[in-house]
N, C-alpha and C positions, 0 to 999 in steps of 0.2 A: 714361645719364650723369646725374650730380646736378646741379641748377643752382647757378648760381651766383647767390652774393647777396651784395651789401655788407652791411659793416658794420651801418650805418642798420638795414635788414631783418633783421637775424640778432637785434637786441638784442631781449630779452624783454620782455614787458609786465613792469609793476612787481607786484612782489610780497612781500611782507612776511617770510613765513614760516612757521616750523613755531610760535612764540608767537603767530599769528593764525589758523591752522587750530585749534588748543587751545583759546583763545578761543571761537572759534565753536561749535567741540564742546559744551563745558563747557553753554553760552547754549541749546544746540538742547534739549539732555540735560532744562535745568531748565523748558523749555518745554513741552516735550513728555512724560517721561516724570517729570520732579521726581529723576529718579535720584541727583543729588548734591547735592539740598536745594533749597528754595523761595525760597533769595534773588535778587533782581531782579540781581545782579552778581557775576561770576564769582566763586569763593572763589580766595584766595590757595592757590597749590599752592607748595609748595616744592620748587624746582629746585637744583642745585649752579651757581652760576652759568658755571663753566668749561665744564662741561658741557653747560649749554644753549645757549653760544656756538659751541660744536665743533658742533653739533646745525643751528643755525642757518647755521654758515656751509657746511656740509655740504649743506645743502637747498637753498641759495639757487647754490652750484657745479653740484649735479645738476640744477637747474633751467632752468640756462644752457645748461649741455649739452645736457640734451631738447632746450629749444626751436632749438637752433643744427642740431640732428641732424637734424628732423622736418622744416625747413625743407630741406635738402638731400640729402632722401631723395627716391628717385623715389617714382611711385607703387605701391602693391604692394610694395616693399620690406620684406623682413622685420624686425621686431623683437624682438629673443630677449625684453626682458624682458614683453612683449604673449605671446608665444609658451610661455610656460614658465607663462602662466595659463588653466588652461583655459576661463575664461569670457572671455580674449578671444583665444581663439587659431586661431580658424575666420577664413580668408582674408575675411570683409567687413571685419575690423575693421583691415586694412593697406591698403583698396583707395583710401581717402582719407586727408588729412593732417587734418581736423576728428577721426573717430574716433581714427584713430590718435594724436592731440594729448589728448583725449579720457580714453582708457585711459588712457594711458603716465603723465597729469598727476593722475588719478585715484591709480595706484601709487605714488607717489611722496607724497604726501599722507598715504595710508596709513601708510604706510612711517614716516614723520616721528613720525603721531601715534603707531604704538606706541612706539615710539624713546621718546616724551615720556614716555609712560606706563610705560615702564621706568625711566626716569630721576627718578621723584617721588622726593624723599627721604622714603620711611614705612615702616612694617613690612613685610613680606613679605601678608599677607592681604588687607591693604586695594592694595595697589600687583595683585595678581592679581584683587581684584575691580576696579579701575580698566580693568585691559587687557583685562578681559570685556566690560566697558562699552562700551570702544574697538572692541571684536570687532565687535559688535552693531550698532554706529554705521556703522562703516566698509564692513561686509559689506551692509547695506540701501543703503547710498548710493552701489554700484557702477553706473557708465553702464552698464550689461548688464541691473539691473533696468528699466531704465526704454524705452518702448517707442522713443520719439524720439530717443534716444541709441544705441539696440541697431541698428544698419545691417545684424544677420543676422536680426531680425526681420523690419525695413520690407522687408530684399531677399525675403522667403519673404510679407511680405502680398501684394507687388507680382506676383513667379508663382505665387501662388496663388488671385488676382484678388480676395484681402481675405477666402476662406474661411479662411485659418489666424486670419484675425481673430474671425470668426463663433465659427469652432471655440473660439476661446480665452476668446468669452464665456461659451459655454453650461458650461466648463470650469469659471470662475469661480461662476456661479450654481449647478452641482451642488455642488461646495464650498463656499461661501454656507449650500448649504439643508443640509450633511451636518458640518458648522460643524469642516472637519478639515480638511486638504492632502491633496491624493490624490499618494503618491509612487508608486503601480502601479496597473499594470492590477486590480484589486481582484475582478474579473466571473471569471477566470483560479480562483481560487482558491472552495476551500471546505472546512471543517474536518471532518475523518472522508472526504470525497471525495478530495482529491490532500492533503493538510495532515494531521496526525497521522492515516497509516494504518494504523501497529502494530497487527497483530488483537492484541486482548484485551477484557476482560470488566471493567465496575465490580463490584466484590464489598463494597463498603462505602461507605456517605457516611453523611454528618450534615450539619450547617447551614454547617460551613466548609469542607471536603472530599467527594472521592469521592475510592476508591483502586481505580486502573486495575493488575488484573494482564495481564502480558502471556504468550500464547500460546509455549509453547515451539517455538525453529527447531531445535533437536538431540535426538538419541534420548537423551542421558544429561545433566543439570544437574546443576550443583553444590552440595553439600546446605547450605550456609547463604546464603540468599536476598540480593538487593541491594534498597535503596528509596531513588529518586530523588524528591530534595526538590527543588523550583523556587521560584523565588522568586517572593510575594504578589506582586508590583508588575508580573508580566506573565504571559502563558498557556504551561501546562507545555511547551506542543508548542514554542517554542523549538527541545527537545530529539525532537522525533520531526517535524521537517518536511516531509521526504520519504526514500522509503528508502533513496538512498544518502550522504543528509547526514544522519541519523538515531541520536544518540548512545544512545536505547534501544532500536532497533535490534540497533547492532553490540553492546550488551552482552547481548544477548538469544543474538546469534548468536556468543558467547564461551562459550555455554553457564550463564549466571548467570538463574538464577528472577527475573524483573525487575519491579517494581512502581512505580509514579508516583503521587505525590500533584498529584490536580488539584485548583487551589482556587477555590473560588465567586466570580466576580465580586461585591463586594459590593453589596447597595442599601440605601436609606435602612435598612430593617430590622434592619442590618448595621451602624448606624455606632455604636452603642456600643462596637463589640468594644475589645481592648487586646492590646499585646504577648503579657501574661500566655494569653490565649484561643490565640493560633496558636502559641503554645508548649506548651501543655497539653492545650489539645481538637483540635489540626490536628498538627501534631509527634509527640507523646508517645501521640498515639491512633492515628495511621497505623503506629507504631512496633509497638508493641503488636498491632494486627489481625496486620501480617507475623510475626514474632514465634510468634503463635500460629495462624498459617496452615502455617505452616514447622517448626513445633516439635517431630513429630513425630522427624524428621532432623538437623535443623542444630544439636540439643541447645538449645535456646531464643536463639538469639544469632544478630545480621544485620549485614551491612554497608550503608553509607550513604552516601549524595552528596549535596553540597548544592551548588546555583549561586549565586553571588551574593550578596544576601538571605536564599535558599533558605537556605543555609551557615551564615548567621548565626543565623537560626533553628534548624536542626540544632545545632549546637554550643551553642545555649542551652539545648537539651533534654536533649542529652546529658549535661551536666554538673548537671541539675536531677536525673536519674536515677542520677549517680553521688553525686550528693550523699545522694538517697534510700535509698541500696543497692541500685535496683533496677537495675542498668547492666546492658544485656543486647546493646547493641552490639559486635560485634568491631571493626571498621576504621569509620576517618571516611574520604571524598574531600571537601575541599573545592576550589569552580572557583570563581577569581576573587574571591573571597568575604575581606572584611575585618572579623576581630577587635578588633586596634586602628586607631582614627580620628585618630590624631597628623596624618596627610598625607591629606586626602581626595580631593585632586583637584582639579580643577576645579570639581565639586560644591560644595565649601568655598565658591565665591561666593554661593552662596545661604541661607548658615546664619551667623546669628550673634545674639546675644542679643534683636536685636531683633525680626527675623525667626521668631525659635523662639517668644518671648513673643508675637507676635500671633498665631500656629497655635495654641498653647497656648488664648487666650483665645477662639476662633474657633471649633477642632475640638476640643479637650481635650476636653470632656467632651458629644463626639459630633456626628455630621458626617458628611459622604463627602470627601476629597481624590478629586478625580473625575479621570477618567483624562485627558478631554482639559488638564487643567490639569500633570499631570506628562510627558503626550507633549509640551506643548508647552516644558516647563520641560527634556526631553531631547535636541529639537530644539535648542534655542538653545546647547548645546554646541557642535553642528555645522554652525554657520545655511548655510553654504554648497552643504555639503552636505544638507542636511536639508530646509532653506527654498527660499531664493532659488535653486536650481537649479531645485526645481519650478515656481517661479513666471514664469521666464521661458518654461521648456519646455511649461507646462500652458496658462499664460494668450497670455504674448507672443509664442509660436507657435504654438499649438491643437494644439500633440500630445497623446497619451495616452502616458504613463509605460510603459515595457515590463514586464510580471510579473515579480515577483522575489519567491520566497518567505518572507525574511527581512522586506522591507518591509512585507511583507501583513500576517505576524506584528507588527510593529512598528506596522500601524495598528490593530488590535485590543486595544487599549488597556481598563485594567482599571481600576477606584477602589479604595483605601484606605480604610480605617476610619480617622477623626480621631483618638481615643485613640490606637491603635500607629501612628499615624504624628507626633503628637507629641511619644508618647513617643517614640521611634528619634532623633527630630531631636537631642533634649534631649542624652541618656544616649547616645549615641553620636557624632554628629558633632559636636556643641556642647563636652559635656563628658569625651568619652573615657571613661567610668567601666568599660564590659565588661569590658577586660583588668585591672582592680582588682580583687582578690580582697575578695569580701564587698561591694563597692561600688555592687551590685544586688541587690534581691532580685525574680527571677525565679519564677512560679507557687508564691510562698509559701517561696521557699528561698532563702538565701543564695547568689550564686553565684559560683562560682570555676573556669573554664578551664581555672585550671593545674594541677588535678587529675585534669583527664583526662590518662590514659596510655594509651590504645588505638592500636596503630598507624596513624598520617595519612598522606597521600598530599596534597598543597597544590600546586594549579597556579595560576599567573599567566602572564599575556598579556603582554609587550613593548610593548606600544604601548597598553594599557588607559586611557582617560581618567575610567573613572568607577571603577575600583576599583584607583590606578596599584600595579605590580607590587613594587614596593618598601615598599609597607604590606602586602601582601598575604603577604610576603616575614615581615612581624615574627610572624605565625601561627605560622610555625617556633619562636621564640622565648617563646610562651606556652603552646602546648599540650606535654605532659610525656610523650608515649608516642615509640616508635620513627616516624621521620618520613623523606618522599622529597619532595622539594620538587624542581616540574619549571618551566621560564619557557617559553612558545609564542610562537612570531612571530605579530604582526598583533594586534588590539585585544578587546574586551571583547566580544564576540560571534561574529567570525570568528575568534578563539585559538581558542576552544573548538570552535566548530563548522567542524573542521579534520579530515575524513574519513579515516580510514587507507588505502583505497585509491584516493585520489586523489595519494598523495605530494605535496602541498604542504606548502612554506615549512618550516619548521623549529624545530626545541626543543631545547633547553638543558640538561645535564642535570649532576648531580656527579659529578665525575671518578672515577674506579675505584679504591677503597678507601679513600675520605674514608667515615668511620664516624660524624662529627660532624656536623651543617650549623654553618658559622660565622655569624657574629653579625652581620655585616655584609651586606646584599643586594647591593652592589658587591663586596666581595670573594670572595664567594661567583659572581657573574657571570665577574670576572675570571678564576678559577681553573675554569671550565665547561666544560664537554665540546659543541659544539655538533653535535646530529644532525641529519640530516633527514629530512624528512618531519613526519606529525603524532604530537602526544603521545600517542595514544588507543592506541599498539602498546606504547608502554613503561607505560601506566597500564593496560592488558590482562594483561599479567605479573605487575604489582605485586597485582593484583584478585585474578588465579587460586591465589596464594598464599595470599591470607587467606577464600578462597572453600569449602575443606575438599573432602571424597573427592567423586566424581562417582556419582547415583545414577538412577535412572530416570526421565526425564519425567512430570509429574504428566499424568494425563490428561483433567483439567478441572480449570478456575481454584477457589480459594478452597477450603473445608471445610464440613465438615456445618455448622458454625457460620455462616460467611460464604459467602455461595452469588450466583453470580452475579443480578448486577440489571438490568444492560444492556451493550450491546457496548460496546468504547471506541471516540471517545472520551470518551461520555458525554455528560449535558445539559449539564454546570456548564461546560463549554469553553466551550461555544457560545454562553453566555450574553453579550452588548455591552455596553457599559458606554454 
């Protein structure tokens, strides 16, 4: 039964509201991190004033409510909006009315501040870096991180007589000394052991690359070969994790001659490079080896993938090679992968003229962007996910992370060269200039996208935050050859690595005898065919079409020319940044 309370006891402490929670943000922000500039007093934000009175008197109603509810809850009584977070929704945090008052006054806080941070009157840019800012603040200051606040902590120090405390120091100091977050079991995993096990052969490298052929799984392939471009900024095996998540794998066992470019972790040695070099000596050279590996058959012409980054780079080459006359590509895949930079994402918070001029001035002319600076800078997308989940689980109750092969890959983090990564920041997410005909000049050449016409194949992910599927979508509308534009359920990792025979989730495709893609990526959604299962069956079909006759299994990797140099997956994976 709830007790019962007067009046007097129901009324809430005094509280101001969501213009004094902002306040203190703003104050923390310029203390601690200077994020919104070095003045000693908060900057004037402009609010709609109706707006932030509906705001305020919204806050100050839910706030009454809480406290009136919390008060007349038994103990252990549920609370949906405690319940529907999964950081507070383990039964210690309803077993008293301090946590529970705790959370619930925590959410609602939150709640307010993004509210405010919706409500700035300013551009769209600046109002999306504000509410990242908010993200950041809000997600670090949950009662969950904090050990005294966490009641599923203290209840697990208590039966565990204070080892889950022990455990969660030694936790802290191995990550201390390995200066990263441990999100897995990391002991679980090793590259070439369970992690890219695709048998094959390197038959080429140079100082930016090795090119891993892979071992055929059918008695007959297809006679014009595929090369899976990965993107610089993470390790190729993404794409060959294990073999039944394994997208060169399954293109292996579709019967396609499959080859991978691995790219070298860079070291100091390395930070000269520039755009122009992974486009000419990593792209355009990996192209070229298959090409003339395969040429015997496939009359000198290959098909192509790119992830990502990967993508970006491919379609720079390609179109550096059509410019040249030497275009010997048949088909592009682009995954995920953004042409134009109108919409970047969330990303977009961390680029703007000021931010790109001090890389410029920093890395321009050589450097490493080191990998733990960009995991961390990929994390804080997801701090919830990515961070502070492991912090309470690693430190504030000494577990160890369960193995997960995608996180493993994710701590294996890679550097940048300065040069192409200040260039990319500038010429693409700054100033949009790729999809400008002539607006680049790429390895000495004018460059222009919209002259390729090779038949594309363009997937996007639904849920993608760092490549959203609606710029990924404007591809359609710059490159000029026959196109099949596919959308996958779930985000910028698991879209893709979406195994065909596991049937999950589902993809999107264009309805049956649309000849055009239209202009719009909404209206294009709207008028969509939704299939299920994964995109890898219908971009299997699309492949064996532009893949030519089937001819016999070569029976060892590479050519008199290029002859194998070691197994995959080679040294350059294994290399750590």
């Amino acid at each position: 039964m709830a007790h019962s309370t007067s009046t007097d006891r129901a009324a809430p402490p005094s509280f101001a509201g969501p213009a004094d929670l902002w306040a203190a943000w703003v104050q923390t922000q310029q203390r601690q991190t200077g994020l919104l500039g070095g003045a000693s007093k908060a900057p004037s934000v402009p609010f709609e004033p109706e707006r932030l009175l509906t705001l305020q008197q919204r806050y100050l109603d839910e706030f009454r409510q809480l406290w009136s509810s919390l008060l007349q809850a038994d103990e252990g009584d549920a609370v949906p909006a405690l319940e529907a977070d999964r950081r507070f929704s383990h039964g210690a945090w309803g077993e008293n009315r301090v946590s529970r008052y705790t959370a619930a006054l925590y959410l609602l806080g939150a709640r307010a501040l993004f509210d405010l941070a919706d409500s700035v009157q300013t551009d769209e840019p600046t109002r999306q870096k504000l509410r990242f800012a908010v993200q950041q603040w809000v997600d670090a200051a949950a009662p969950s991180n904090f050990l005294a606040l966490n009641p599923e902590a203290l209840a697990k120090a208590v039966q565990t007589q204070g080892e889950s405390l022990r455990a969660g120091v030694d936790n802290w100091l191995r990550d201390l000394k390995q200066g990263r977050l441990t999100q897995t079991d990391e002991s679980v995993f090793e590259v070439g052991r369970n992690v890219a096990t695709t048998a094959g052969e390197v038959i080429f490298e140079n100082a930016l690359f090795q090119l891993i052929e892979y071992a055929p799984l059918t008695g007959r392939v297809h006679a014009r070969p595929l090369l899976f471009v990965p993107p610089s900024i993470n390790k190729y095996y993404i794409l060959d994790l294990q073999p039944d998540n394994s997208l060169v794998r399954f293109a292996v066992e579709q019967g396609h001659r499959t080859f991978v470019v691995s790219w070298r972790n860079p070291d100091a040695g390395m930070g000269h490079l520039t755009w122009d070099d992974y486009v000419q000596d990593g792209v355009i050279r990996a192209m070229s080896v298959v090409r003339d590996v395969a040429a015997q058959h496939s009359e000198g012409s290959i098909n192509t993938l790119g992830f990502c980054v990967g993508g970006t780079l491919l379609a720079n080459a390609l179109a550096v090679l059509q410019a040249r006359g030497e275009s010997f590509a048949h088909s592009v895949t682009l995954l995920t992968t953004m042409l134009d930079f109108s919409d970047t994402g969330i990303l977009g918070v961390y680029v703007d003229e000021a931010s790109v001029a001090l890389r410029e001035a920093t890395l321009g002319q050589g450097g490493l962007m080191t990998g733990r600076e960009l995991a961390s800078a990929f994390s804080s997308l997801r701090p919830n996910d990515l961070v502070w989940n492991y912090v309470v689980g690693n430190y504030l109750k000494g577990e160890t992370p369960p193995p997960f092969d995608l996180l493993y890959w994710n701590a294996d983090s890679t550097n940048l060269p300065g040069p192409l990564f200040a260039w990319y920041l500038r010429n693409t997410y700054l100033e949009n200039k790729m999809r400008q005909p002539g607006a680049l000049t790429v390895a000495a050449t004018p460059l222009n996208l919209q002259a390729l016409k090779l038949p594309a194949y363009v997937y996007a992910s639904r849920e993608d935050h760092i490549v959203p599927w609606k710029t990924a979508y404007e591809t359609t509308q710059i490159l000029g050859g026959p196109m099949r534009f596919v959308l996958g359920a779930s985000g910028h990792i698991a879209g893709v690595i979406n195994p065909a025979k596991r049937n999950k989730r589902s993809h999107w495709t264009s309805p049956a005898g649309q000849r055009k893609l239209l202009s719009k990526a909404q209206d294009w959604l709207d008028a969509a065919s939704e299939q299920p299962g994964s995109w890898w069956t219908d971009w299997a079909k699309w492949l064996a079409k532009q893949a030519g006759p089937e001819i016999a299994a070569p029976k060892k990797p590479g050519n008199a020319r290029y002859k194998g140099i070691e197994p995959a997956p080679g040294r350059y994976v294994k290399a750590r940044a």
